[in-house]
N, C-alpha and C positions, 0 to 999 in steps of 0.2 A: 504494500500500500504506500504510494506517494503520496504525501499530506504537505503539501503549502503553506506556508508559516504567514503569508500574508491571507491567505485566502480564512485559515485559523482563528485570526484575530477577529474576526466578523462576530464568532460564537463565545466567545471571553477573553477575557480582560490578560495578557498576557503581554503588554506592551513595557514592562519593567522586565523583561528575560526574553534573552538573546534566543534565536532559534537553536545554538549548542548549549544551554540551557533547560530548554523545552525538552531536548529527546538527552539527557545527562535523566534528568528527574522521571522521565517516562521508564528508562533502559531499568532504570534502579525498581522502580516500582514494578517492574515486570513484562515491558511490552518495550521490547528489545528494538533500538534504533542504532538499523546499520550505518548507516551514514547522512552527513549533514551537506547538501550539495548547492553553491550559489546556481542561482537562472545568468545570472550574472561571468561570466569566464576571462574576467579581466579587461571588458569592453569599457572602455570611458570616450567621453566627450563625441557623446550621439547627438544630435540634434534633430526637432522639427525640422523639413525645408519643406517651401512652396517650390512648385518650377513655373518661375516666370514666362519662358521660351525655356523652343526647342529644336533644334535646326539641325539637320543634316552634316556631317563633318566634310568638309570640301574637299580634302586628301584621305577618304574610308568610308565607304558606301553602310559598313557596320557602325559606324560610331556616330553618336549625337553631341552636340552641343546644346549644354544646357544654363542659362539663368535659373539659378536659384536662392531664394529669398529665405537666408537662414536666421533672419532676427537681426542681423547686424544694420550700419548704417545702408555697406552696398553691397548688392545682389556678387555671389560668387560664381565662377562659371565654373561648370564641372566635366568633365569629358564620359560618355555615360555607354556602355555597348548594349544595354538592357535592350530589345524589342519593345517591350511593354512601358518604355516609358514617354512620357507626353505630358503637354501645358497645362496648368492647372492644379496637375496632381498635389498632395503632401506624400511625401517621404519622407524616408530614418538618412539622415545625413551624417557620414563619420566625415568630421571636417579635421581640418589641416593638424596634425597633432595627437588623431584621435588613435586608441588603442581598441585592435582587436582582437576576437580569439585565437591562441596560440601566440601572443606578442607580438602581430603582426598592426606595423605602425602606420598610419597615413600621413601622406610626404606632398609635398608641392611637386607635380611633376609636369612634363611637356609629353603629352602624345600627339604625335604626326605634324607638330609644330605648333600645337593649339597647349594653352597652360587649362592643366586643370586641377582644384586646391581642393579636394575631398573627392568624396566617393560616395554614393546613392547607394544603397546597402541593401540586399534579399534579406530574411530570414536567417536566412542557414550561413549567411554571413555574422550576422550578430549572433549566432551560438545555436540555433534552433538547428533538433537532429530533423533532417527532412520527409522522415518517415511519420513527424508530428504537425509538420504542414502541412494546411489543406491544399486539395489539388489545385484552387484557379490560384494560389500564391507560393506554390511548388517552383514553377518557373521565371524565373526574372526580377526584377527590381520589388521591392516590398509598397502598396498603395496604401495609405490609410484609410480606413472605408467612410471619413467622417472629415468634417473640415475642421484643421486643427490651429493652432499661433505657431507661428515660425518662431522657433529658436527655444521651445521649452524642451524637455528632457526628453528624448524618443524613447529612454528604457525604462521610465515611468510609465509611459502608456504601454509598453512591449508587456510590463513586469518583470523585468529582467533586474530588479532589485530585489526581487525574493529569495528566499531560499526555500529549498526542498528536502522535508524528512523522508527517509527511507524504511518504513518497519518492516521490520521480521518478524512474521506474526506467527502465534501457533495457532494450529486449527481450531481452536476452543476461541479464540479472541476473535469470532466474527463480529463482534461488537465494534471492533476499530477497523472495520473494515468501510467506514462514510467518514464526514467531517464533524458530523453532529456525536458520534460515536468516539472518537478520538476527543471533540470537547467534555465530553463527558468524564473520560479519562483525565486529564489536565485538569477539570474541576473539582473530579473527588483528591487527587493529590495535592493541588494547592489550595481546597475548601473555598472556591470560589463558583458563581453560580453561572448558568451556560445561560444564552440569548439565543433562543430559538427564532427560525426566520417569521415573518407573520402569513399566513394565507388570506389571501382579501380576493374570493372572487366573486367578477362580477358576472354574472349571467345573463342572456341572453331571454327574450320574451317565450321564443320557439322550444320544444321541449325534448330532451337527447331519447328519449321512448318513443315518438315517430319515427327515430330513423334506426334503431336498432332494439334488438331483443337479445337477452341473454339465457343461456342454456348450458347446463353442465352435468353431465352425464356420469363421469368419474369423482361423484362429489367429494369423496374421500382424498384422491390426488390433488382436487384445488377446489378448498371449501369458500375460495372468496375469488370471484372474477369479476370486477369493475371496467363498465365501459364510457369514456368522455367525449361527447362530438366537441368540435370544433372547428366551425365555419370559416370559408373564405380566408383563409390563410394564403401570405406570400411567401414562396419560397424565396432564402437570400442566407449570403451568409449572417453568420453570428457576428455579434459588436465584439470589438476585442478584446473587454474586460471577461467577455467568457471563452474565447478562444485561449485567450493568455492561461487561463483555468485549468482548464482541459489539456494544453500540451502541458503544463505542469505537473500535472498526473497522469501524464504518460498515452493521453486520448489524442487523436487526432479530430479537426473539425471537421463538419461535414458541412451540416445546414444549421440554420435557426431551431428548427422542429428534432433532429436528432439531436443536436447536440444538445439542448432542453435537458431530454429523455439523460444522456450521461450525465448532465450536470449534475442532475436532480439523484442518481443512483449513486455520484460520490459525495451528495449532499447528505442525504437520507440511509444510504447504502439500501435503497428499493429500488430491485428494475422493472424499468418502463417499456412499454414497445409503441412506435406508433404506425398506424398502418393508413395508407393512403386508403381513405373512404371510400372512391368511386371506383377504385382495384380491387378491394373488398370483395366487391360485384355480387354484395349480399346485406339484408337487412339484421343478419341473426349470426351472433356468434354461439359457435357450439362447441364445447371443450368435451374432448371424449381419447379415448384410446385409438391408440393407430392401428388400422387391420393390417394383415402380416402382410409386408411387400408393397405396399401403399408407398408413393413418392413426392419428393418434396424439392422444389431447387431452393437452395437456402439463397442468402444476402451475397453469400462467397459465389454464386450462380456456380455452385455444385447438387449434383442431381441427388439427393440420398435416399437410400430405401429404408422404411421406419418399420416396427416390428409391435406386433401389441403390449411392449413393454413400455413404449414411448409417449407420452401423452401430447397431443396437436389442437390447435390454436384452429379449428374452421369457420369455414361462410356457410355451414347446414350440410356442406357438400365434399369440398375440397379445402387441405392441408391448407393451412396459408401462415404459421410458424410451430417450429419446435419450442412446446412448450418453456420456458424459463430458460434455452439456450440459444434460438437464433429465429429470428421472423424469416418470410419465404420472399423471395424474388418478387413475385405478380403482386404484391400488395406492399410495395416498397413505396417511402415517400420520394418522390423526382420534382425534378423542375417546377412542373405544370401541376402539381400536386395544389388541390385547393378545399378539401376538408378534409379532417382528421381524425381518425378513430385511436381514443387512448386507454391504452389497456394497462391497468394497473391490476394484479393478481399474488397471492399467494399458493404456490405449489410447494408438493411434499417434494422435501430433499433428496430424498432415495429413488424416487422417479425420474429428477433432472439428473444425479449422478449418473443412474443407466443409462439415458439417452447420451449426455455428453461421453459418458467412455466407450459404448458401445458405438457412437458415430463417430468418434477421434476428433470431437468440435468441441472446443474449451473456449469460453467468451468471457467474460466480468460479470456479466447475468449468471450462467451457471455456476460461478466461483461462489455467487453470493448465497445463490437459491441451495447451494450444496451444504451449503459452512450453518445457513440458518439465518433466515431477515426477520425483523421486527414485526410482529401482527399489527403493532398497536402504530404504526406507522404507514403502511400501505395506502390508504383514503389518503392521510396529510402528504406522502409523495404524491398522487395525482392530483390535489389540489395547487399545490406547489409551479407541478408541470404546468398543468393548462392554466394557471396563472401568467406564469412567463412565456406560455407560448402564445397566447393571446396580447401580451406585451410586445413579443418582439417580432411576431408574423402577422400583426393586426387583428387577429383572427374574432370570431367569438363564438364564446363558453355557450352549449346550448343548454336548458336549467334541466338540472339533477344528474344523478349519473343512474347510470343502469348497472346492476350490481346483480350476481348470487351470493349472498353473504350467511355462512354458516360457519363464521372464524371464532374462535373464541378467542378473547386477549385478556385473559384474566393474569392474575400476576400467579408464580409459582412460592409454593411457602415452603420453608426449612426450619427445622426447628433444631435448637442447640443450644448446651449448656456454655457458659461463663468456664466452669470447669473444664469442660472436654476442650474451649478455646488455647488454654493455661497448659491443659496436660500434653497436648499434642506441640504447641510450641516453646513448652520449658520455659515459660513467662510468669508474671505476676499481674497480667494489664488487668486496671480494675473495669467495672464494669460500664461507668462513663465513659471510657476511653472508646469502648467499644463503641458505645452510643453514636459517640463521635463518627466514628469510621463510617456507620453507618448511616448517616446525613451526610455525610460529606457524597459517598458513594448513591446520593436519593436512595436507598432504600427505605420503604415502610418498616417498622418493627413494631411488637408488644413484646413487654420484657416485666417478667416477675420475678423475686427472689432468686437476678441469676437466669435465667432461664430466658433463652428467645426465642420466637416465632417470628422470622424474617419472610416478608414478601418482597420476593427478586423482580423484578419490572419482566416486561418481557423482550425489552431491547438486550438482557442478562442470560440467552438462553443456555448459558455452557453452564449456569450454576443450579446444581441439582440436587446435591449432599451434604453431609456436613463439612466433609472434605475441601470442598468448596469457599463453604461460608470461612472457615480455615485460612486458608489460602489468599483470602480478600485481606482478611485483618490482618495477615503478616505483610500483605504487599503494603496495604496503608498506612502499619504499623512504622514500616521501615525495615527491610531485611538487618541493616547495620545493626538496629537494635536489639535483634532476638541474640539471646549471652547463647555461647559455645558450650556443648554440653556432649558427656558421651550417651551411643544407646546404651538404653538400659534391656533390652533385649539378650538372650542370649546368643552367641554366634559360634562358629563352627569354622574353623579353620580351611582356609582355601589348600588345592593340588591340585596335582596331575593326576591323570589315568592313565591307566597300562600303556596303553598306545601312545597317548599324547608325549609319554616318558619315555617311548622308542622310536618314535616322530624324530625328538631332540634329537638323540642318539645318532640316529640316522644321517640328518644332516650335519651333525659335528663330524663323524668320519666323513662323508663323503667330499663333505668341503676341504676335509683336513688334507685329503687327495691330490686335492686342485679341481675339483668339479663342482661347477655354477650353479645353481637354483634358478630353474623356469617356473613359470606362472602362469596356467593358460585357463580358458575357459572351458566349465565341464561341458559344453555344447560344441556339436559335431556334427557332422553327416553321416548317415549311413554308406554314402557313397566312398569316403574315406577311408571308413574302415574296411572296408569287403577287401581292399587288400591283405587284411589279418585278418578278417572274420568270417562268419560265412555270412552269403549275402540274404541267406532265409534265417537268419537268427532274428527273434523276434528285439523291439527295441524299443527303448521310452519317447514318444515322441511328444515333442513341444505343442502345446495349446496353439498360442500366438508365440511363433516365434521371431525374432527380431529381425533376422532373415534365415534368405535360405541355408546360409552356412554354419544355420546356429538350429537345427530344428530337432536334433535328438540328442540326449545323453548319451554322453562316450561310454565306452566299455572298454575299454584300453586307452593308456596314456599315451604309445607311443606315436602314432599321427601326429599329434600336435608337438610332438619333440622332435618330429623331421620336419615338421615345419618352420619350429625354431633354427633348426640348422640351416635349411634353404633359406630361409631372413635369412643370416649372417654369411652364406657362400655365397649371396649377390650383392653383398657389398664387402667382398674381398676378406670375408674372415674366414680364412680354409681349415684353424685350429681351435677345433667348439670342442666343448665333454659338456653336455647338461643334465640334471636329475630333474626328478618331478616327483613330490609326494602327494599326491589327491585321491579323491574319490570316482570311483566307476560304477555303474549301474547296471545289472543285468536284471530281465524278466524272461518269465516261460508263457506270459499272455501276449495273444498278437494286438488284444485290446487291453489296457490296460486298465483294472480297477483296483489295482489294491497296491502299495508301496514295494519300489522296485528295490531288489538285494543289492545293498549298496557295500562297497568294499574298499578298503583303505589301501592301495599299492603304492609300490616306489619304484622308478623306472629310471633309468640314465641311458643317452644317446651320445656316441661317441666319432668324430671325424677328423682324420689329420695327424698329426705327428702326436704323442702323447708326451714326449721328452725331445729336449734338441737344445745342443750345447755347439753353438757355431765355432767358439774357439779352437774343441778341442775335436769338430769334426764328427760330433756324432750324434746323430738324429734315429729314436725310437716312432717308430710308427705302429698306431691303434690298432693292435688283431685283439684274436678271438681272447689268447690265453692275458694278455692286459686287465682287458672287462672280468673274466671269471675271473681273475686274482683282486679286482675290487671287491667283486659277488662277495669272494669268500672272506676278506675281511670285513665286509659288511655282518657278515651273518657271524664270523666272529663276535665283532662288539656289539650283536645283538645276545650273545652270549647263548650262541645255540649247539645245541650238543655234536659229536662227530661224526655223525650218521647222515653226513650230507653225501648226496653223489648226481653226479653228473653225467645223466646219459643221453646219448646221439637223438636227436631226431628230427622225425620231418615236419614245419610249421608253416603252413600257407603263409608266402612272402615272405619267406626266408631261406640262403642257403642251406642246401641238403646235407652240405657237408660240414657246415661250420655253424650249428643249432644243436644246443644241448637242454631239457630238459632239467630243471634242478627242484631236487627230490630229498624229502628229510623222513626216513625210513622208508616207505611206501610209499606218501603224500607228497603228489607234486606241488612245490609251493612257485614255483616262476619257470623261467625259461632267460639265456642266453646265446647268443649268437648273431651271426652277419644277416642283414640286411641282404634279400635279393636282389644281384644285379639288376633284373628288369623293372621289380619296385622299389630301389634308388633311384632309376633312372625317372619315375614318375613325380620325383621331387626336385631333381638333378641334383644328384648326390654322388658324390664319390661313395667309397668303400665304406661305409658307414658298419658301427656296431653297438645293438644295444638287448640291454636286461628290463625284466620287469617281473616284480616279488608284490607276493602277495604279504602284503607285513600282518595282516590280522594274520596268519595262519603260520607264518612265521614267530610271531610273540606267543603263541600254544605251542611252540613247539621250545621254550627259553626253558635252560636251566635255573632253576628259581634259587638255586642255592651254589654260590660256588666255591668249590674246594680247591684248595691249594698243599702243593708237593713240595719238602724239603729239597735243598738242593740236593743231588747226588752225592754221598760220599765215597762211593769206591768207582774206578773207574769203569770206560765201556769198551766193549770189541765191537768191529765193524767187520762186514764180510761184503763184498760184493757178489752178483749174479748175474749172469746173463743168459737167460731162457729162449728157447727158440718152440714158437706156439705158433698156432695156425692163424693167417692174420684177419681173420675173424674175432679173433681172440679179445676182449677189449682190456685194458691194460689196469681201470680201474677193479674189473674183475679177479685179476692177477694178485693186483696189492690187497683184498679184501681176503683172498685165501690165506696169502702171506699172513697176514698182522691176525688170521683166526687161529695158524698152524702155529707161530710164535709161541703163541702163551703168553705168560708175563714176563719172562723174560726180553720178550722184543719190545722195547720202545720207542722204535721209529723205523719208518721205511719210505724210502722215494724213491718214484724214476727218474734215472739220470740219460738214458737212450734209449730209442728205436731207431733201428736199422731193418733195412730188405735192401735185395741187390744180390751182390756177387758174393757167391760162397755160401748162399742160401738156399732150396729149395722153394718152387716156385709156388706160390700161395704161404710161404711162411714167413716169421717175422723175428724179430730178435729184440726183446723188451732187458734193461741192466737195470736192475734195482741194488740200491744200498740199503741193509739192513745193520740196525743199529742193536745190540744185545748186551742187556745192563741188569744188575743184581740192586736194591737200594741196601740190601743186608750184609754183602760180602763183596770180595772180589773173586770175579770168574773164571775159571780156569779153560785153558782150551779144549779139554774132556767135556766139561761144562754146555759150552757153546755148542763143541760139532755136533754134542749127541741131538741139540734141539734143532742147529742148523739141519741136520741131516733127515730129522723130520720133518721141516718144511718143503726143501726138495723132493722127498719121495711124494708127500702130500701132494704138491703139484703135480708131479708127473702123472698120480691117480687120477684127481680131479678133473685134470683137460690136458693132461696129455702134453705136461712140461718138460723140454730135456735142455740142460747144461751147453749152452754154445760149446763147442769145444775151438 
C-alpha cells in the first residue's frame, strides 16, 4: 500500500511530524513501513510558463521556437522539439538553472543557432515513471489542463512535494489497506481524532428504479448489491489534484469517471465499478453464478472462460464483469460514454479469491474483496463516488439507489479479562490504561471488575479472539514497554535426527574430498529421466506446473547433476566433481492418490582431471576406481560395517563394463559407474562418472556402537599369491574366500595385480593378493603361518578351482 503523506493530512492532524516520523511510529506500533520515498527526485526551480508564440525553427523542420511567459519581466525563448506543443498552452518550465532527475542540470544553450534558456518538461521528465501517465500525456510536452499564473511553483500543482509511504502489510491488516484506514491507525497511536470526508448529494428529480432493477440470485456470495444512475456525464480527463493522487499510489489515470471509482477504493478501501449505461444494453442487473464454460472478455480484452465457481456481474443475460475482480469489455466507460451505472457491492472473499486465482487476474479490487472490506462502508463509498462524479463529469445523481441489501454491519464482541491482558504480556497495565487504548483505537467497550466486553467496528475484521484484543494493547501499549521476561513454559531441548546427523557427515567428507555441493530443483521430466528409468515407471506428476521442465518429481538425482556439468562444460569449466543430497519420489499408482515414497539419496557427478600438478607433470584423470574409493570412504565415515561389495552390472545408461552395483550384505543400497557414451553425448559430456546411495538405507545398515583395537604388539608375516582362475572368476569373490579361509589369524588382504596375456591359458587370468597374518597374543612362527597359509590355498583350489601361478 502506497499512502501519500500529503494526501494523509486531509484525514488528521499530522502536520507537526515529518513523513519519516509518521511511518518511524506506524513501523513500531506494528504496521511495518518499508520505505519513505520523495515524489520529488531532486527536481528544483520548475516553473509555471505560458507560451506566448510558436514558430517553426528556420534551420529544423523538428524544432519550435517558442515565447514563453514565465512570471519574469520578459518572455524567454525556448527551443522546444515536442509535436504537441502550441500558443497558448501552460506548461512545467525547468528554467535556466533548474535541477532534474538524476542531476541533470539546465544550461543556457544554442540549438541550430537559435539560444534557448530552459526546457518545457513531459512528465517523465520531472520524475513521473510512465507506466503512471495517462495515455493522451504519455507522449510529448506536459499541458496543464486548466489556466494557470506564470511563474508559480509547477511541482506544487504536479505534487511533487510529497512524499510516499510504503507499507508492508500483513494479511490481517486489510484495515490499512485505504487512506481512511491508515488515518485511523495514526489516530489511535497519537490519540488524535480522524476527519472523515462529508457526502453531500445532490439528487436529481428522475428516479434511479426507472432505469434499473436489481436481482441477486447467489445471495449468500453478495448479500449487498447497490446500483447509482448517473446522467449525462462528460467524459475528460481528471483535474490534476486527482491525477497527482492516483500516480502516487501507484494508479494510472484514465478518465474523470474511472479514476473516481480508484480514488474513492484508496479512499475508503471499497471497490467501485462503473459500467457504461447504454453498453449495459439492459435494465436489470442480475448477480448469479457463472454456468460452466460461459465467456467473458474482461477490461484486458482477454476472452476468459468462467466456471460455476465464479460469481458475474449480468444485464439478465450476458456476463458483463467478474464479480469483485474485473468488469467486461462491452460495458466499459469510453469516450462517448454519457450515463453511468454504479455498482457498489459487497462479495464473499472466498468466491473472488477463486475467481482471481483460478483466472490468473489479480487487480486492487480482488486484493481488497480477498483481504476483507468494511460493510459499514460500502453505501458511504458510492455516495462518495457519485458525488465526485457528478462534480467532475457534470453528470446527475438520479434519486435513490437501487440496492439488494441483506448485509449485516453489526460490530463483533470479544470478551477479556484485565488479567488474561497482564498474564499473557508479563505486565502490570492497570485497567485505565486499557480504557485508554481502547478510545484511542474507537473501540466500544463495557468493563466490570476487570472484565471487558469489546465491540471491534467492522472496519476491524482481523480481530476475532482474545489473542487479538492482546495484541492491540501491546501495539498501543508500546512494544519498548513490555519488560523482558523468560517463558515460563517448559521446553525441550533442540537436535538432530539420524539422518539429519548423517546429512552432516556426508557433506563434511565429501567436501573434505574437494567435491562441491549442487542445488537443484526436485522437478523434472519424465523425459529426462527415461534415460535411467524406465519410461513406463509410473511418476508424480505436477498439478500446475511452472513449466514444462518442471512437471514431475524426480526419482533420481543424477539428470540434474549432468546438467550441472553441461552448465559448467559451456563455459569452459572441463574440471567439475559435484554431490547432491535431496529427496526422490517414487509411486506404484499411475494416478496418484495417496503420498509418494519419498527417499533421502546422495549422489556425486564426476568430469575431468581429478588431481593435476603442472609443475611436477602429472595429471590424475576421473575413472571408475576414483569415484568407488570416494563411495567407500563415504560409507566408511558413515560408519558402516565391512560387508560392503561391489558387483558388475548392467544399468540403463550406463557402461556395461564400468557399472557396479553397491551392496551391504544382500541389500542393494546404490550403484557406481561411467556414464554411457551415447547418454553423455545427450548432455555433451565427456567421460563423465557418477554414484548415487540410498542414505536412509544406508544409516540401517551403521554400526551403532564402535569398537576399537589395541595397537598390535607382536609383529606380522606377509605372504604373497598369485592365483590363476578362470576369468570369469571375479576377484572380489577370491578375497571373500581368502579373508573366510584365514580365520583370525588373517588380518588383511588386497589385490595388488591382474594379468592375462602371454604365458596364460586362454580364458584364464592371474589375480596377486597380499595377505597379511598376525597373532595380537604372541608372535608367529613360520609353522604357524604355513599350516593356515596352506589352508587357504587348498581352500581355493576346492572352491573355484584356484592354482599357484607358477
Amino acid at each position: 500500500m502506497l499512502v501519500s503523506y500529503q494526501w494523509l493530512k486531509k484525514y488528521i492532524q499530522i502536520d507537526d511530524l515529518t513523513a519519516e516520523e509518521v511511518a518511524e511510529k506506524l513501523t513500531r506500533s506494528g504496521v511495518e513501513v518499508d520505505l519513505v520515498h520523495a515524489m520529488n527526485q531532486g527536481v528544483k526551480n520548475v516553473v509555471v510558463g505560458k507560451v506566448l508564440s510558436c514558430e517553426k525553427h528556420p534551420e529544423a523542420d523538428k524544432l519550435n521556437i517558442c515565447q514563453v511567459d514565465v512570471g519574469e519581466d520578459e518572455p524567454v525563448q525556448i527551443v522546444c522539439g515536442a509535436k504537441n506543443v502550441a500558443k497558448d498552452q501552460y506548461v512545467a518550465v525547468a528554467k535556466v538553472g533548474a535541477r532534474l532527475p538524476g542531476g541533470m542540470k539546465i544550461k543556457r544553450a544554442k540549438l541550430r543557432g537559435q539560444t534557448s534558456e530552459g526546457m518545457i518538461c513531459s512528465l517523465q521528465e520531472l520524475g513521473f515513471e510512465g507506466k503512471l501517465v495517462a495515455k493522451e500525456l504519455a507522449e510529448g510536452i506536459f499541458v496543464f489542463p486548466t489556466d494557470m499564473v506564470p511563474g508559480e511553483d509547477a511541482l506544487e500543482h504536479l505534487n511533487l512535494h510529497d512524499e510516499v509511504l510504503e507499507l508492508d502489510l500483513t494479511p490481517n491488516r486489510a484495515d490499512c489497506l485505504s487512506m481512511i484506514g491508515v488515518a485511523y491507525e495514526i489516530g489511535a497511536i497519537l490519540g488524535r481524532e480522524v476527519t472523515f470526508p462529508e457526502e453531500n448529494v445532490n439528487e436529481g428529480s428522475e428516479k434511479a428504479s426507472d432505469y434499473i432493477s436489481v436481482e441477486v440470485d447467489a445471495k449468500e456470495d453478495n448479500p449487498y448489491y447497490g446500483a447509482t444512475i448517473i446522467k449525462d456525464v462528460t467524459i475528460a480527463p481528471s483535474p490534476m489534484w486527482l491525477q497527482t493522487k492516483l500516480m502516487a499510489a501507484g494508479i494510472r489515470p484514465i478518465n474523470n469517471v474511472v479514476d473516481v471509482t480508484n480514488f474513492v477504493l484508496l479512499e475508503y478501501g471499497q471497490p467501485l465499478h462503473a459500467f457504461d449505461y447504454d453498453r449495459f444494453d439492459s435494465k436489470k442487473v442480475l448477480v448469479r453464478r457463472a454456468t460452466e464454460g460461459e465467456t467473458i472478455v474482461s477490461l484486458d480484452d482477454v476472452e476468459r472462460t468462467l466456471s460455476s465457481e465464479h460469481l458475474v456481474i449480468t444485464n439478465g443475460t450476458e456476463p458483463m464483469a467478474i464479480a469483485g475482480v474485473m468488469g467486461g469489455a462491452k460495458s466499459e466507460v469510453q469516450a462517448d460514454t454519457q450515463h453511468i451505472l454504479l455498482e457498489a457491492a459487497f462479495f464473499k472473499d472466498t468466491v473472488v479469491r477463486k475467481a482471481s486465482r483460478n483466472l490468473a487476474l489479480r487487480s486492487d479490487s480482488s486484493a481488497r474483496f480477498e483481504k476483507g472490506v468494511d460493510p459499514a462502508r460500502v453505501k458511504k463509498a458510492a455516495e462518495r463516488a457519485a458525488e465526485l462524479i457528478a462534480d467532475l463529469a457534470s453528470g446527475t445523481i438520479l434519486s435513490g439507489v437501487v440496492a439488494h441489501d441483506e448485509l449485516s454491519v453489526e460490530p463483533h464482541t470479544v470478551n477479556i479479562t484485565l488479567e488474561k491482558i497482564n498474564g499473557v504480556l508479563g505486565t502490570e497495565i492497570d485497567a485505565t490504561t486499557v480504557k485508554n487504548i481502547f478510545k484511542k483505537l474507537q473501540f466500544e467497550y463495557e468493563e466490570q471488575d476487570g472484565h471487558f466486553t469489546v465491540f471491534v467496528p467492522t472496519r476491524r475484521n482481523d480481530i476475532q479472539i482474545e489473542a487479538d484484543i492482546v495484541e492491540e494493547v501491546a501495539r498501543l501499549y508500546g512494544y519498548d514497554n513490555i519488560p523482558t521476561t523468560l517463558p515460563n513454559t517448559p521446553t525441550t531441548p533442540g537436535g538432530l535426527t539420524t539422518v539429519q546427523q548423517e546429512k552432516r557427515k556426508a557433506r563434511r567428507f565429501l567436501e573434505s574430498t574437494g567435491v562441491h555441493e549442487a542445488v537443484n530443483y526436485s522437478l523434472t521430466t519424465a523425459e529426462k529421466e527415461s534415460h535411467f528409468e524406465r519410461g513406463d515407471q509410473p511418476r508424480v506428476k505436477v498439478a500446475l506446473p511452472m513449466s514444462e521442465d518442471r512437471s514431475t518429481l524426480r526419482t533420481t538425482l543424477i539428470p540434474h547433476l549432468l546438467d550441472a556439468l553441461s552448465h559448467n562444460k559451456n563455459r569452459s569449466m572441463l574440471d567439475v566433481s559435484l554431490y547432491e543430497i535431496g529427496s526422490v519420489f517414487h509411486t506404484e499408482e499411475e494416478k496418484v492418490t495417496k503420498q509418494p515414497n519419498e527417499k533421502t539419496m546422495v549422489a556425486g557427478a564426476f568430469m575431468g582431471a581429478w588431481h593435476m600438478h603442472n609443475w611436477q607433470g602429472e595429471k590424475k584423470a576421473i575413472d571408475f576406481f576414483v569415484v568407488k574409493g570416494i563411495v567407500e570412504g563415504l560409507l566408511a565415515e558413515l560408519n558402516v560395517n565391512g560387508n560392503v561389495q561391489y558387483v558388475q552390472s548392467e544399468r540403463q545408461g550406463f557402461h556395461p563394463g564400468r557399472t557396479a552395483e553397491v551392496r551391504i550384505g544382500d541389500e542393494i543400497v546404490g550403484m557406481v559407474g561411467q556414464i554411457h557414451p551415447t547418454t553423455a553425448k545427450e548432455w555433451s559430456l565427456p567421460e563423465t562418472y557418477v554414484f548415487e546411495l540410498n542414505l536412509q538405507k544406508i544409516v540401517d545398515h551403521e554400526l551403532k556402537a564402535l569398537r576399537y583395537t589395541p595397537i598390535p604388539r607382536y609383529p606380522a608375516m606377509d605372504r604373497d599369491i598369485a592365483l590363476v582362475v578362470d576369468e570369469t572368476v571375479v576377484a572380489a569373490d577370491v578375497e571373500r574366500e581368502i579373508i573366510e579361509l584365514g580365520g583370525d589369524l588373517l588380518t588383511a588382504v588386497s589385490l595388488f595385480d591382474v594379468y592375462q596375456g602371454e604365458h596364460l591359458e586362454s580364458g584364464k587370468k592371474s589375480l596377486a593378493f597380499s595377505l597379511r597374518y598376525q597373532d595380537p597374543e604372541k608372535t608367529l612362527t613360520e609353522e604357524d603361518v604355513t599350516t593356515v597359509h596352506e589352508k587357504v590355498l587348498a581352500g581355493l583350489e576346492e572352491r573355484l578351482g584356484a592354482t599357484l601361478r607358477s
